[in-house]
N, C-alpha and C positions, 0 to 999 in steps of 0.2 A: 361954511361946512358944518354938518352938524356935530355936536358933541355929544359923547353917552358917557353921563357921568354915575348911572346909579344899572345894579344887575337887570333889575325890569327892565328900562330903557333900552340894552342890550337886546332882549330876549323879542321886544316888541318891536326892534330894527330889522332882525335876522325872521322875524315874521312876515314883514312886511316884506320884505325885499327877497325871501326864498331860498337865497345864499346870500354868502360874505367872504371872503376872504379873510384870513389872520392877519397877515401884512400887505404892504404894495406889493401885490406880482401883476398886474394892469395898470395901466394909468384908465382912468374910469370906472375901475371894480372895485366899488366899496371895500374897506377893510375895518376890522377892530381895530392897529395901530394906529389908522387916517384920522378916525372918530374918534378918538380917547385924547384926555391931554394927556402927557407925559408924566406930569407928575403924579398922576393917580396909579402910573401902575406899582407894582411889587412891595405894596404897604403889606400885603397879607389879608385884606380885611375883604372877605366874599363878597361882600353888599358893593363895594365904590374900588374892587382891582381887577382890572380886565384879564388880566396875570389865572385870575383865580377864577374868572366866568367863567373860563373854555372846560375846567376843571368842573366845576357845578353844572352847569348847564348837561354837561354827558352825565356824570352822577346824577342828576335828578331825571332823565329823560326827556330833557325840554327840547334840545334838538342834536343831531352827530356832529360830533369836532373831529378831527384827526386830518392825516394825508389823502384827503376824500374830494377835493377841486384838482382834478390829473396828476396827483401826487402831490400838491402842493396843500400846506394847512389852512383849515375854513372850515366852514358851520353850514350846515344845509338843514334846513326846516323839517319838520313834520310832515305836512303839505306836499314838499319837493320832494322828497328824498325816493317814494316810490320810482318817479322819474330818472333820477340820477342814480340809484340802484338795475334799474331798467338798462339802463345807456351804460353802464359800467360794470356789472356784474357778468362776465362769461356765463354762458348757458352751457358749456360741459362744463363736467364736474373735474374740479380738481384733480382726481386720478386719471382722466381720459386726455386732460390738457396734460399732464407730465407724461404720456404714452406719446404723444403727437410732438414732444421738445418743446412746449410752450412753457415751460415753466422750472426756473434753475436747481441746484442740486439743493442749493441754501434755501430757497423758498417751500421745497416741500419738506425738507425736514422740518424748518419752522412752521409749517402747518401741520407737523405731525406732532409737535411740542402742544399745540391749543387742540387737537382731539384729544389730546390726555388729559389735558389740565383747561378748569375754567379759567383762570386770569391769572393773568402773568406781566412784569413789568419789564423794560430796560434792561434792567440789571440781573432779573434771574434768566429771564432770556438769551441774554449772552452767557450766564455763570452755564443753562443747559448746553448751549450749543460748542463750548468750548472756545470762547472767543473773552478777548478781553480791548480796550483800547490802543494798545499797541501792535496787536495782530490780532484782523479775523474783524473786527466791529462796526469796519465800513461796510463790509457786504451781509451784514446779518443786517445792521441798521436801512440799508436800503431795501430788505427784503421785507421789512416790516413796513415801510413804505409803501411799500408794492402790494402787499395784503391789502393793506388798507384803499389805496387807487382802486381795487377792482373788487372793495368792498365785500372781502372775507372774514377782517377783523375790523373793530375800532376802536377808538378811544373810551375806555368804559370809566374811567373818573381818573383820581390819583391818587394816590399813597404817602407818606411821608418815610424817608429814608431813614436806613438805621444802621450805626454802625458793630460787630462783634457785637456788642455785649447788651444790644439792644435800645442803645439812645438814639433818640433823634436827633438827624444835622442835616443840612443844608434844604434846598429847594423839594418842595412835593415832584414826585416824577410819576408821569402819565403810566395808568394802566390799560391794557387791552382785552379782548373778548370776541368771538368767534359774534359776529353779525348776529346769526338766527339764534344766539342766545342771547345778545344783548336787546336789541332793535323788539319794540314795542309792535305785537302783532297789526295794531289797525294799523301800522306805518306800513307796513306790507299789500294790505286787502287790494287785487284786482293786479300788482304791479308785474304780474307772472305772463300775464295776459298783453302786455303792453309792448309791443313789437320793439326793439330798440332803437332802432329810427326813426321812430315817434317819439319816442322819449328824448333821444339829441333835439330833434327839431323842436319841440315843446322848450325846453331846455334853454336851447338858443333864444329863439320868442318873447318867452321870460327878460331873457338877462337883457337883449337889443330894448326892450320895452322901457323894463324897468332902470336900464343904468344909460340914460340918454346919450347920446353919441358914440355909444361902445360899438368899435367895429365885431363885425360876427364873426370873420373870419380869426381874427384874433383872440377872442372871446373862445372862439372850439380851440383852437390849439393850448393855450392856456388849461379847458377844461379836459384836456387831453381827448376830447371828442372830434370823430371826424364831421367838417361842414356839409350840412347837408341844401 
């Protein structure tokens, strides 16, 4: 099995291959967990912690990290990403899918939180919407989820936490950002155009090609696409 032990080797894997998965959610679907040893991750150090790639990799615009493989966390290329924006981004708009009950009471308020505001984390996200750990966080957390699956927001880098009085403590947590303000315009060029069942089926092609023996059928459900 290969190992990636340094951020290039990372960057020229999830190139190579188009997507990755963050952990096992396939048996066959590549992951950062599968390829990394263990003990490299959560040192802190950019260059040699997988911890800290998913983080870099969105801040520098090398490729999208977030809940963007059917909701589940993973990396999709430059290259890809027209495709699986194609295959997953709804073609009405936002206000016409909450007119039609497609879309919950928590999800459009928290889409009404990022037309106000560019970037927003975890933490102020819940402090807006009136939610804390103990009530209210599971369904703000799954709706941020849910943005992201159908590629409204993503992962735009990370932050480091602060507590009152303005010190740093604990782990960097993930920041987010409305797609069409984050996402690098030639990532886009042509993908408007791309019928989305061509883009699942491309999609699929891909992933059967490149991850040998992966069934297809299992592969679409996983990418929460339907098999075509």
């Amino acid at each position: 099995m290969m190992q990636l032990l340094r951020y290039e080797e990372f960057l020229g894997r999830v190139d190579e291959l188009g997507f990755m998965a963050f952990s096992n959610i396939l048996e066959g679907l590549p992951s950062l967990s599968s390829e990394t040893p263990e003990q490299i991750w959560h040192t802190g150090d950019p260059e040699t912690d997988p911890w800290r790639w998913k983080d870099r990799a969105a801040e520098e615009k090398r490729m999208a990290f977030g809940c963007i493989l059917g909701g589940n966390k993973g990396f999709v290329s430059s290259r890809m990403y027209p495709l699986f924006h194609a295959a997953c981004h709804p073609r009405q708009s936002m206000e016409e899918r909450r007119y039609d009950g497609l879309v919950s009471q928590t999800v459009w308020e928290l889409w009404k939180l990022f037309e106000d505001r560019k970037v927003l984390d975890t933490g102020e996200i819940r402090r807006l919407m009136g939610v804390n750990k103990k009530k209210g966080a599971g369904r703000v957390d799954t709706a941020i989820s849910e943005l992201q699956q159908y590629y409204y927001i993503t992962v735009a880098g990370s932050r480091q936490k602060t507590d009152k009085s303005g010190m740093p403590y604990g782990w960097h947590v993930n920041v987010y950002n409305k797609v069409e303000d984050w996402v690098p315009e030639s990532w886009l060029v042509g993908c408007h155009s791309i019928k989305s069942e061509d883009a699942v089926e491309e999609i699929l092609d891909a992933g059967t090609a490149a991850f040998n023996g992966i069934d297809r059928a299992r592969l679409a459900k996983v990418l929460g696409l339907p098999e075509i």
